[in-house]
FIKOLZA-1660 file (N, C-alpha, C; in steps of 0.1 Angstrom, whole numbers, plus 5000, padded with zeros to 4 digits):
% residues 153
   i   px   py   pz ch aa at
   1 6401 9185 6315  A  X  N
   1 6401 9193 6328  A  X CA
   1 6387 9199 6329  A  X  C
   2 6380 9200 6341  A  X  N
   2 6366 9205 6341  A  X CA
   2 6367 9219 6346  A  X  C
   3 6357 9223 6349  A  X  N
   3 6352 9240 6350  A  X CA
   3 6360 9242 6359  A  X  C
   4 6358 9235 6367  A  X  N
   4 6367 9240 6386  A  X CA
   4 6382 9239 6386  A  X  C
   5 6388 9225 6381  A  X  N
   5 6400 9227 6376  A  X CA
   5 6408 9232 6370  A  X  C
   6 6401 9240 6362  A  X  N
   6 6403 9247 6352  A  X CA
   6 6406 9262 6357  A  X  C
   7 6394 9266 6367  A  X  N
   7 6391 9276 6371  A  X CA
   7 6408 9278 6385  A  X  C
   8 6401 9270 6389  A  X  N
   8 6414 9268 6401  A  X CA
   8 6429 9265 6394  A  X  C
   9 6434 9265 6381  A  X  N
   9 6446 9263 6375  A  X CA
   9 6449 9277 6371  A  X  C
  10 6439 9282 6365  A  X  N
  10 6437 9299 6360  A  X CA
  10 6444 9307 6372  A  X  C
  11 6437 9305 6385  A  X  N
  11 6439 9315 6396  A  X CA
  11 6456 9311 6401  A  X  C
  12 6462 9297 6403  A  X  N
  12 6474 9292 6407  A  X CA
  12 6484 9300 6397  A  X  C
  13 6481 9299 6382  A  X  N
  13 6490 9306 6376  A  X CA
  13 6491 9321 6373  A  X  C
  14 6479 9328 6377  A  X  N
  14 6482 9344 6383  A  X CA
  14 6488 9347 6393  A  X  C
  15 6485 9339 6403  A  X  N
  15 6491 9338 6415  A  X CA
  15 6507 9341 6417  A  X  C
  16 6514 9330 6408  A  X  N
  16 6522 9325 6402  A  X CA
  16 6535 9337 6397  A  X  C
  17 6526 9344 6384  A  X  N
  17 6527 9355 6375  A  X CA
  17 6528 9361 6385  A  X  C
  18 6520 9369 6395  A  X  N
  18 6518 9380 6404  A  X CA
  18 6532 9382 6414  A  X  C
  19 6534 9366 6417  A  X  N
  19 6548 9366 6425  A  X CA
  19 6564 9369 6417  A  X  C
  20 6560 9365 6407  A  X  N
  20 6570 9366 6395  A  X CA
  20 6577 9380 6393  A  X  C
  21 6565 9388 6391  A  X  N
  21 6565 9403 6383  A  X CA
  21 6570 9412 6398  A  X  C
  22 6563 9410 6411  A  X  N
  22 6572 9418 6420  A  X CA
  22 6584 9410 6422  A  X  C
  23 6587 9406 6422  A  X  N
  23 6602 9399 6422  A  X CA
  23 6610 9407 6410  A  X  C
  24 6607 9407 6401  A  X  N
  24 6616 9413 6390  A  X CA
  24 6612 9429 6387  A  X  C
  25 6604 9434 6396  A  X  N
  25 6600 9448 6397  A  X CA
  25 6607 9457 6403  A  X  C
  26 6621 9445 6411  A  X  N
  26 6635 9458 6418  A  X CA
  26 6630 9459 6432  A  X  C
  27 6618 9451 6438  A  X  N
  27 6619 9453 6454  A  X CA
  27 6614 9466 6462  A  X  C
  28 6622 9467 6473  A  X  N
  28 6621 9482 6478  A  X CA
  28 6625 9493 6468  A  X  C
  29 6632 9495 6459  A  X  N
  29 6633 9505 6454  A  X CA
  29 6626 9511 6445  A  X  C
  30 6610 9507 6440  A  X  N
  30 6602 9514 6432  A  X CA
  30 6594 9521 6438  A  X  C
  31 6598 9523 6447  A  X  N
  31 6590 9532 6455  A  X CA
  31 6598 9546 6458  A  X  C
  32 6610 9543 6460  A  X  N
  32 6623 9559 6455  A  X CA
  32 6624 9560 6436  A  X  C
  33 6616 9552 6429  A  X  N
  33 6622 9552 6416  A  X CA
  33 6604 9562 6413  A  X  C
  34 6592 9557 6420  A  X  N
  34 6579 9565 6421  A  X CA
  34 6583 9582 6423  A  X  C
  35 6588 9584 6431  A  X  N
  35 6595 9595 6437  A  X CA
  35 6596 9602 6423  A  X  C
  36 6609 9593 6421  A  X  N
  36 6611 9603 6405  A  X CA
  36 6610 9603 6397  A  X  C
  37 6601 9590 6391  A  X  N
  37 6589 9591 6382  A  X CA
  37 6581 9603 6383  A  X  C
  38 6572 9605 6392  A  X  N
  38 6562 9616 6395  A  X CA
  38 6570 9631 6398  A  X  C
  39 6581 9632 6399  A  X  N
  39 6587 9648 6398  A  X CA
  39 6595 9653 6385  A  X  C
  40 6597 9643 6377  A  X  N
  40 6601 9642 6362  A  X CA
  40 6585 9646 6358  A  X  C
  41 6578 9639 6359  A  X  N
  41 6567 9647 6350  A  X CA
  41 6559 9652 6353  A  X  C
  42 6553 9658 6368  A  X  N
  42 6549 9669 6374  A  X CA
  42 6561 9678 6375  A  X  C
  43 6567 9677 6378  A  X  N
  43 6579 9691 6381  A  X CA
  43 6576 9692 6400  A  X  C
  44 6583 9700 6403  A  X  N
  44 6583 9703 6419  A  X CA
  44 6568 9702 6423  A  X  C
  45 6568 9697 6436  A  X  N
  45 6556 9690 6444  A  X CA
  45 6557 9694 6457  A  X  C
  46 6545 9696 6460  A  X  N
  46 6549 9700 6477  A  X CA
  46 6546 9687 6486  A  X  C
  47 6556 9681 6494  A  X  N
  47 6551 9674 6500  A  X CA
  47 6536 9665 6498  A  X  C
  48 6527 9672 6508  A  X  N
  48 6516 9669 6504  A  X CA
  48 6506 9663 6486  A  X  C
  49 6516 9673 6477  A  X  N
  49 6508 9668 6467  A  X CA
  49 6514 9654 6460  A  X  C
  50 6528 9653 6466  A  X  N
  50 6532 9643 6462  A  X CA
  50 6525 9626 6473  A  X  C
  51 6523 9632 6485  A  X  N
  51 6521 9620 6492  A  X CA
  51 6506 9614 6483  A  X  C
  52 6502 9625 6479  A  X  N
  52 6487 9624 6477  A  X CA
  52 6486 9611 6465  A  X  C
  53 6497 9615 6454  A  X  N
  53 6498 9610 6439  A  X CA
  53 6502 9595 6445  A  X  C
  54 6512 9591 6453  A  X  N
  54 6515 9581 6454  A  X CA
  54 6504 9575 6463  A  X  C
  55 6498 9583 6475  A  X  N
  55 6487 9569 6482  A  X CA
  55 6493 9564 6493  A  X  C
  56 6504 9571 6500  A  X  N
  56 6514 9567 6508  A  X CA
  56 6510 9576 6521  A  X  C
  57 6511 9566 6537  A  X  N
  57 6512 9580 6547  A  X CA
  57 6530 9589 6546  A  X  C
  58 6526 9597 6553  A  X  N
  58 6532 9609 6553  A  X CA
  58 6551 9607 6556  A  X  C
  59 6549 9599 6568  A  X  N
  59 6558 9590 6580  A  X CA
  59 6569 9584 6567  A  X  C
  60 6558 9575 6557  A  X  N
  60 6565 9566 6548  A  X CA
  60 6572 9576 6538  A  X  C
  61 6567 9589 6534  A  X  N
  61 6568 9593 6519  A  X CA
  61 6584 9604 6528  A  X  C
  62 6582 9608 6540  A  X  N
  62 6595 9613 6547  A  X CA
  62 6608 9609 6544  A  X  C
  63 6604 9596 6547  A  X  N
  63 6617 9583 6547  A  X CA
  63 6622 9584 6536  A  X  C
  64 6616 9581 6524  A  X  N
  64 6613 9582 6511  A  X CA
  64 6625 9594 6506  A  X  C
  65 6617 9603 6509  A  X  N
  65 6625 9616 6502  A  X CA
  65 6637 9618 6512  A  X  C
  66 6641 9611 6527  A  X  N
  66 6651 9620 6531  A  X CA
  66 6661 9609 6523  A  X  C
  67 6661 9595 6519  A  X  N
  67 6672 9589 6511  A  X CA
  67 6671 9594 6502  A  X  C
  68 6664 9595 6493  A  X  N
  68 6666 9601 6482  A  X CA
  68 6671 9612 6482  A  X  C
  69 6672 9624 6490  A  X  N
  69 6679 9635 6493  A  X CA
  69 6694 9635 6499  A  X  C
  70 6699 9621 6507  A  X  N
  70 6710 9619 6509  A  X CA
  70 6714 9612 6498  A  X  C
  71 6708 9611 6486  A  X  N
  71 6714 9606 6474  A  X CA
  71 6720 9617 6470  A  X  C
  72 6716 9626 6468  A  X  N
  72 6716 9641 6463  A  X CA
  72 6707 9642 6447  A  X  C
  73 6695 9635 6449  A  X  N
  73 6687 9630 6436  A  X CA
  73 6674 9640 6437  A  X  C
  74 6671 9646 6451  A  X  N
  74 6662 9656 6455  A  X CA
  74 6664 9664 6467  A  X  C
  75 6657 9677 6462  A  X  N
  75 6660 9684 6473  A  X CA
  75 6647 9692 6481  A  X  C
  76 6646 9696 6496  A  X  N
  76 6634 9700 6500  A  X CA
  76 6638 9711 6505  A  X  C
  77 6625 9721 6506  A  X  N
  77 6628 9736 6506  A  X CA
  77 6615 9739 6510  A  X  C
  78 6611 9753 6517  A  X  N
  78 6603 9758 6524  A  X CA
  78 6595 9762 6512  A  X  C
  79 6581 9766 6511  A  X  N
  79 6577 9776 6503  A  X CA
  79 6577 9786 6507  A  X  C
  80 6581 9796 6494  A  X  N
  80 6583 9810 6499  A  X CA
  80 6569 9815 6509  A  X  C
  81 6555 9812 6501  A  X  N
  81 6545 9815 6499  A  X CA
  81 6538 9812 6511  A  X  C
  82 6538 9801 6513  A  X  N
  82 6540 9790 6532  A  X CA
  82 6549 9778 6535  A  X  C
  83 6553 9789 6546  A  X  N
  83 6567 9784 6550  A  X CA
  83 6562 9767 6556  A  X  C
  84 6550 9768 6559  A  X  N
  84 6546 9750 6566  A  X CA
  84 6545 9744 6556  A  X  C
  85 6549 9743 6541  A  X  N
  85 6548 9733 6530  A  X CA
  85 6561 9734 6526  A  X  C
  86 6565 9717 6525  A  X  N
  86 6579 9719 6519  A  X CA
  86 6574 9714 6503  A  X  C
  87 6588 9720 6493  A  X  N
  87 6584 9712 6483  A  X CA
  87 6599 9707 6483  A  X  C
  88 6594 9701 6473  A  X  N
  88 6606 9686 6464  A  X CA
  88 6606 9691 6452  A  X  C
  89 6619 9687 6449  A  X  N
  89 6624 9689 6434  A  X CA
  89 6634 9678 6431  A  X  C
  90 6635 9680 6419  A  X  N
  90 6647 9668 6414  A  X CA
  90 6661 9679 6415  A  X  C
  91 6675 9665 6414  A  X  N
  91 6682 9680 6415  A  X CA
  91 6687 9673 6401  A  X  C
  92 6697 9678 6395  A  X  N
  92 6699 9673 6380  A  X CA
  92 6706 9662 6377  A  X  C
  93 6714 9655 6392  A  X  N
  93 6713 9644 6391  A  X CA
  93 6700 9633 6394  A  X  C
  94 6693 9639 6403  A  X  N
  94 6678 9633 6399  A  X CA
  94 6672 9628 6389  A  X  C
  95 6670 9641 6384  A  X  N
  95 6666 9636 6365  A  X CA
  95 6678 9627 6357  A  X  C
  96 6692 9627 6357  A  X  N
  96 6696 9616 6348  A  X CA
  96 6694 9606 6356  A  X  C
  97 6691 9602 6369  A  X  N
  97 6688 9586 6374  A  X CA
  97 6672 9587 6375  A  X  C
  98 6666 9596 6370  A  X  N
  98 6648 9593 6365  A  X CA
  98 6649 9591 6348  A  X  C
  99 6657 9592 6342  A  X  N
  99 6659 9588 6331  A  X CA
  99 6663 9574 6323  A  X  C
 100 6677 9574 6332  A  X  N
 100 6681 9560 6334  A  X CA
 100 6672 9548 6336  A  X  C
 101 6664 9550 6349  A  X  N
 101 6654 9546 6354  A  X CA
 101 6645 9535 6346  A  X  C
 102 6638 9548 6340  A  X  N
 102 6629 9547 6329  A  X CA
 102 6634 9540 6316  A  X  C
 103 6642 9540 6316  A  X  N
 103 6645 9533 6306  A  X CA
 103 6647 9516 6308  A  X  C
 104 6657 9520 6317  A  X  N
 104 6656 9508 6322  A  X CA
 104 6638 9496 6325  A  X  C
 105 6635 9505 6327  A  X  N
 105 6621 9495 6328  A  X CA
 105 6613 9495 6320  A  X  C
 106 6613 9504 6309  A  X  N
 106 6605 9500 6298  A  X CA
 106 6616 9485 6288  A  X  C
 107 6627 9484 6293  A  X  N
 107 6635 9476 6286  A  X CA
 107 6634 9463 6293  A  X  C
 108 6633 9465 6307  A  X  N
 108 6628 9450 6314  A  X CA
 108 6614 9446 6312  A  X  C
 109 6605 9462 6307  A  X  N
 109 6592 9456 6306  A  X CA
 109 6587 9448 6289  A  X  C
 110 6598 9449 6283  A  X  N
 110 6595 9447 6269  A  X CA
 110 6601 9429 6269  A  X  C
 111 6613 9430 6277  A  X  N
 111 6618 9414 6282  A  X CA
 111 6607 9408 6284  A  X  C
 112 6599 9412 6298  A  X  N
 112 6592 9406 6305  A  X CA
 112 6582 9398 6292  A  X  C
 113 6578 9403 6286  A  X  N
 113 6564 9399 6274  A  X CA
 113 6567 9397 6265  A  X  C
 114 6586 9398 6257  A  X  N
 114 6594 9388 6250  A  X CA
 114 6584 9378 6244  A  X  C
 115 6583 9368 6250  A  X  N
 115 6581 9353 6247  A  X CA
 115 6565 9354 6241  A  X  C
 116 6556 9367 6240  A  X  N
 116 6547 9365 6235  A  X CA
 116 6549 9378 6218  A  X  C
 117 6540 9374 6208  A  X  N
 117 6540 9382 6198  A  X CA
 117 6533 9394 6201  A  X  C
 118 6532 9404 6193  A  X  N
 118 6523 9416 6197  A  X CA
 118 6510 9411 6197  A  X  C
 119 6506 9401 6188  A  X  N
 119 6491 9398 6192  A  X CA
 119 6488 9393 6200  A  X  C
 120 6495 9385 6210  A  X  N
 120 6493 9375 6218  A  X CA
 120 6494 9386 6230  A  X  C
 121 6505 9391 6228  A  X  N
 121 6502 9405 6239  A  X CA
 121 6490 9410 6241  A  X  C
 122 6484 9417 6230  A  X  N
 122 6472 9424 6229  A  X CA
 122 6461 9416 6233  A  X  C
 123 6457 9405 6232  A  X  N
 123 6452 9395 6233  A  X CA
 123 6447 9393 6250  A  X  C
 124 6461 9393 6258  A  X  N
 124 6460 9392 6267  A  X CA
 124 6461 9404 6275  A  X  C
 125 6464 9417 6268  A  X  N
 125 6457 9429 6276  A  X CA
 125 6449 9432 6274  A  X  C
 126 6440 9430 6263  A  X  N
 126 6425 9426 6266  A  X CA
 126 6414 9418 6278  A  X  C
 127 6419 9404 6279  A  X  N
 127 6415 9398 6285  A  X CA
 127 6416 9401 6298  A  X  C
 128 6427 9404 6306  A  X  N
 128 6434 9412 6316  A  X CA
 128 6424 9425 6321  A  X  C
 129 6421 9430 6311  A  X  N
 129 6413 9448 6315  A  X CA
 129 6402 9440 6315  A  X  C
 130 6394 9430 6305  A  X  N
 130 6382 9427 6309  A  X CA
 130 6378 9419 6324  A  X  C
 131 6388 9410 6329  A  X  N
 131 6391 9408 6339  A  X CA
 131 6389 9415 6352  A  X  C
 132 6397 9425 6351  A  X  N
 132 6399 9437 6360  A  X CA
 132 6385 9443 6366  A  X  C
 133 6377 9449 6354  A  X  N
 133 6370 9456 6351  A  X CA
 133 6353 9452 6358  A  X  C
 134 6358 9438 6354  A  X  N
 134 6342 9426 6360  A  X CA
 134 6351 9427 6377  A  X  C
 135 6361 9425 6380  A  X  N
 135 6363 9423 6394  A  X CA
 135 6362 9439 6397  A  X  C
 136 6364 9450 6397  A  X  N
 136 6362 9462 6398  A  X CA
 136 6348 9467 6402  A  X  C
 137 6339 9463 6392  A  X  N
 137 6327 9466 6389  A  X CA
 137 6319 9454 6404  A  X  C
 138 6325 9443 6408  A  X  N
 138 6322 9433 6415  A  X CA
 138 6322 9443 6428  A  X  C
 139 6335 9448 6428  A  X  N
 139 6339 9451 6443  A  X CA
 139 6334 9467 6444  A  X  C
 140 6324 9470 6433  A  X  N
 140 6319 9486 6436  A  X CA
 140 6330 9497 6433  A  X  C
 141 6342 9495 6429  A  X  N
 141 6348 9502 6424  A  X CA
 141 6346 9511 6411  A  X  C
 142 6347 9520 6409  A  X  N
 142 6349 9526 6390  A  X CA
 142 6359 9525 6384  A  X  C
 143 6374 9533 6392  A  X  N
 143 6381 9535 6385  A  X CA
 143 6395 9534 6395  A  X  C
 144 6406 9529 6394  A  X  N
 144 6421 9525 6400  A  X CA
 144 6425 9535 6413  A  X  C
 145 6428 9532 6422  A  X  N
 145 6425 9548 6433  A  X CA
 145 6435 9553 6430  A  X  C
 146 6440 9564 6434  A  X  N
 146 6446 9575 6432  A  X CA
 146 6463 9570 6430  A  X  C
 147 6469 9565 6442  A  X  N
 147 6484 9559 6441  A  X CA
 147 6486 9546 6431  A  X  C
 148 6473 9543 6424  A  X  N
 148 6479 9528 6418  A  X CA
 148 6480 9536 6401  A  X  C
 149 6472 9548 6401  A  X  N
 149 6476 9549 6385  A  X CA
 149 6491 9559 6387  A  X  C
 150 6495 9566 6397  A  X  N
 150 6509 9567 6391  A  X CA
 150 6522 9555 6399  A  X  C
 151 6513 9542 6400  A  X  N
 151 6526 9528 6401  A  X CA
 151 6529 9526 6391  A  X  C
 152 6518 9528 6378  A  X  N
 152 6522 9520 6369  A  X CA
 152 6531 9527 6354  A  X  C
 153 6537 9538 6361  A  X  N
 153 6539 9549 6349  A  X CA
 153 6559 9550 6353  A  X  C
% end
């Protein structure tokens, strides 16, 4: 196989991988599972600080919390302090399905990378960050913008 084929086989099977991993990442609902990721380990958020962590408009992150609040998983309340910020909180069934959650996906994420050893893992989260890093540094970037480091938590 030569440089180009090679090169062009590399990119088909990320591609590939890329389509794979959101498919088995649960769909629409990591985005109500972000919700309670980020209020489990911030604690109460006001609106705004939460729209901020996720990278989401406002319209979206509404929708967001008013299911999750017809779950009875969060609740929204005025601040005492200013009445024009609402904050969010988990309610205590929140936290045991942000627990749940979590587990759950560190258990699908340990599936997912199954079929390789710890070194072959490491190996390729190496290669992976150096990857990133050179395309990052390509596109003038420094560092992951603000909503993509708490996707991956």
């Amino acid at each position: 196989m030569n440089q180009q084929e090679q090169t062009t086989e590399l990119l088909f099977l990320l591609r590939r991988c890329g389509h794979r991993l959101h498919g088995k990442r649960g769909g629409g609902r990591v985005s109500q599972q972000r919700v309670l990721r980020i209020l489990t380990k911030y604690g109460e958020q006001t609106q705004h600080q939460l729209q901020e962590r996720m990278g989401v408009q406002q319209g979206s992150l509404s929708e967001l919390v008013k299911k999750l609040e017809t779950k009875g998983l969060v609740t929204r309340t005025r601040a005492p302090q200013d009445r024009r910020q609402v904050l969010i909180r988990l309610t205590d069934a929140g936290r045991a399905e942000s627990d749940a959650q979590y587990q759950h996906f560190l258990e699908r994420n340990e599936a997912l990378f199954a079929p390789l050893t710890q070194e072959e893992q490491a190996a390729l989260r190496q290669m992976l960050t150096r990857l990133l890093q050179a395309w990052e540094e390509q596109d003038g970037e420094a560092q992951p913008r603000q909503g993509e480091q708490e996707a991956c938590h």
